[in-house]
C-alpha positions in Angstrom: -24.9 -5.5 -12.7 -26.8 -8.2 -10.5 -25.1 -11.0 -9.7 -26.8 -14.3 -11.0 -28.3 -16.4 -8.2 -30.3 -19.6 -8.4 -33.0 -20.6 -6.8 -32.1 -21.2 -3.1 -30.4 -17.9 -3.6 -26.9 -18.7 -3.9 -24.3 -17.4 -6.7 -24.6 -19.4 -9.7 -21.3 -21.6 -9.9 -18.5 -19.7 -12.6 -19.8 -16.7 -12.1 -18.1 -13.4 -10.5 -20.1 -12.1 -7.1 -17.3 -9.7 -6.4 -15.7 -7.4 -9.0 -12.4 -8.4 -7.5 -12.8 -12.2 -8.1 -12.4 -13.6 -11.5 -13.6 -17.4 -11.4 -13.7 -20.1 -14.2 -15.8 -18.5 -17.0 -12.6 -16.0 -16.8 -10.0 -18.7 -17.5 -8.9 -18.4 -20.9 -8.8 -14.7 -20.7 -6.2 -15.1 -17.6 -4.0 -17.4 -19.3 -4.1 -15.4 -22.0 -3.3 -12.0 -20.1 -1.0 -14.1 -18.3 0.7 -14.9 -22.0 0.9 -11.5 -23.6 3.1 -10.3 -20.1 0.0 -8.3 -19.1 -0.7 -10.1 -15.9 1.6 -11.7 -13.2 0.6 -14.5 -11.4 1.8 -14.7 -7.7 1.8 -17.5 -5.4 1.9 -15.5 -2.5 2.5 -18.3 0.1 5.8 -19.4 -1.9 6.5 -15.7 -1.0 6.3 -16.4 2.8 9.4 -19.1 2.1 11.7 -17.1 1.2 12.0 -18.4 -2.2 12.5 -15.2 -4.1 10.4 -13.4 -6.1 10.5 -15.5 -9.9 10.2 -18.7 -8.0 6.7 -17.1 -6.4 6.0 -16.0 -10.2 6.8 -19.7 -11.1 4.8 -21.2 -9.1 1.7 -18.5 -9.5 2.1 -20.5 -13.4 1.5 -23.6 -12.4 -1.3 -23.2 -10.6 -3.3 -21.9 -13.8 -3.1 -25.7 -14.9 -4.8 -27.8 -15.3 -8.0 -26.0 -16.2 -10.0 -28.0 -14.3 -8.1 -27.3 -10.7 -8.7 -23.4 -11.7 -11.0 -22.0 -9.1 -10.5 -18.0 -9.2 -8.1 -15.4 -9.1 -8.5 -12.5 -6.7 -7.6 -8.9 -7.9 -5.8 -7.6 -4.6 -5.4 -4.1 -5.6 -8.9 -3.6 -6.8 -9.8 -5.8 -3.6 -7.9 -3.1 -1.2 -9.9 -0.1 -3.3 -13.2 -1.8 -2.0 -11.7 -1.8 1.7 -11.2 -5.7 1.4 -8.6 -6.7 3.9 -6.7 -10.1 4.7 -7.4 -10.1 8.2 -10.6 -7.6 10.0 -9.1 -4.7 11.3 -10.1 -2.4 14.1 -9.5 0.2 15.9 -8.3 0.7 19.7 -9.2 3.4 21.3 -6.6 4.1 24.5 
């Protein structure tokens, strides 16, 4: 499925360009998953601080609200299966 573009060209705003990336039109459908036990949210920099796992899970919460701060969640699993990594790795050749 094509990703909807305007104009100009660039991704129409709320909409997913990645299949890894759910943005704002997936919202309620988050929360919801998030609800029934089916998802768990992660803050993964709380994770960095040593703060324990729950606490990270906590704080993953919170950030779902308010609605209107929600600007996408990222499927890392699904983003790894793509070959998506956090930082570009290469190879050295000794």
């Amino acid at each position: 499925m094509d990703t909807p573009v305007d104009p100009r060209g660039t991704v129409v705003a709320g909409t997913q360009a990645e299949r890894w990336v759910s943005g704002r039109l997936a919202y309620d459908e988050i929360v919801r998953q998030v609800d029934q036990g089916n998802l768990v949210p992660i803050e993964s920099v709380k994770l960095t601080e040593n703060c324990g796992f729950w606490a990270a899970v906590e704080a993953g919460k919170e950030n779902l609200r308010p609605r209107r701060e929600f600007h996408s969640m990222i499927d890392v699993l699904s983003a790894r299966f793509d070959r998506v990594t956090p930082l570009p790795l290469t190879e050295s050749r000794l």
